[in-house]
C-alpha positions as CSV (number, residue, x, y, z in Angstrom):
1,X,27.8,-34.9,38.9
2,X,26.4,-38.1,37.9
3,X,29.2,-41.3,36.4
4,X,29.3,-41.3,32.8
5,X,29.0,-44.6,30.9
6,X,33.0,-45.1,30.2
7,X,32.4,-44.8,34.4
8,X,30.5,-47.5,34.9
9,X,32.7,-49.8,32.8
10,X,30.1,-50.3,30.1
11,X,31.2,-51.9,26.7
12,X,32.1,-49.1,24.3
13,X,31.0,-50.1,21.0
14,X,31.4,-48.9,17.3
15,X,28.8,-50.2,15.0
16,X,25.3,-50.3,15.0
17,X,24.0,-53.8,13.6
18,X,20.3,-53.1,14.3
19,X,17.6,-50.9,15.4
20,X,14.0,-51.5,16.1
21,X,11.6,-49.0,17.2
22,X,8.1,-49.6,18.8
23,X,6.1,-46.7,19.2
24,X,8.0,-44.9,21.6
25,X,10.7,-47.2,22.7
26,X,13.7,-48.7,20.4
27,X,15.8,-51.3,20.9
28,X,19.5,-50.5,19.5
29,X,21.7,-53.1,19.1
30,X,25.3,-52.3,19.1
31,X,28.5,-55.2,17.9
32,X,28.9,-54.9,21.8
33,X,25.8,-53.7,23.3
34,X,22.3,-53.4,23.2
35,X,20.7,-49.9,24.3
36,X,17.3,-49.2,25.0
37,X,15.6,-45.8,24.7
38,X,12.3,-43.7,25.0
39,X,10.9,-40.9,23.3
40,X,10.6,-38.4,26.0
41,X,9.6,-34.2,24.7
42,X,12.9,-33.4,23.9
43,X,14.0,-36.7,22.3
44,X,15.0,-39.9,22.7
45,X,16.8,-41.0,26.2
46,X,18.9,-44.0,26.5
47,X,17.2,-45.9,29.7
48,X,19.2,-49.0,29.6
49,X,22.2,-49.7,28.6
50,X,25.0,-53.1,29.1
51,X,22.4,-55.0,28.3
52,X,23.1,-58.8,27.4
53,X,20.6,-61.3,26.3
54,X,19.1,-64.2,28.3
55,X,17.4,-66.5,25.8
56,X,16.3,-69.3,28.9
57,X,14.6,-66.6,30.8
58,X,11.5,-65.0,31.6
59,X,13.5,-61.5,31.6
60,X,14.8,-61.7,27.7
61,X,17.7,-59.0,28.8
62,X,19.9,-58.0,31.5
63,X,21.2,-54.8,32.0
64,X,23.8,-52.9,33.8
65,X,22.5,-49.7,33.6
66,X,18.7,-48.8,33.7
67,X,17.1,-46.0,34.5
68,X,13.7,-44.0,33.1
């Protein structure tokens, strides 16, 4: 059976402050996290999750989880 994310030690987080959605992806950001997700046929999928900003780089997030 596959870790949850309380497993992986990912922040847990209570409000959402913002969500912007692009076609089929969205970016979800959380007062502790910032999700991302994909529409898929049976709905939307988080595919990354932990995710911090990185402002100085190339790569404008890092994440702990990803997946897709």
């Amino acid at each position: 059976m596959p870790a949850g994310p309380v497993d992986l030690g990912l922040p847990s987080a209570r409000e959402v402050r913002r969500v912007d959605v692009y076609g089929g992806q969205a970016r979800v950001v959380l007062d502790s996290d910032t999700l991302f997700l994909s529409s898929f046929p049976d709905g939307w999928k988080v595919v990354a999750a932990g995710c911090e900003p990185r402002p100085e780089s190339e790569v404008p997030y890092r994440c702990d989880l990803k997946g897709g």
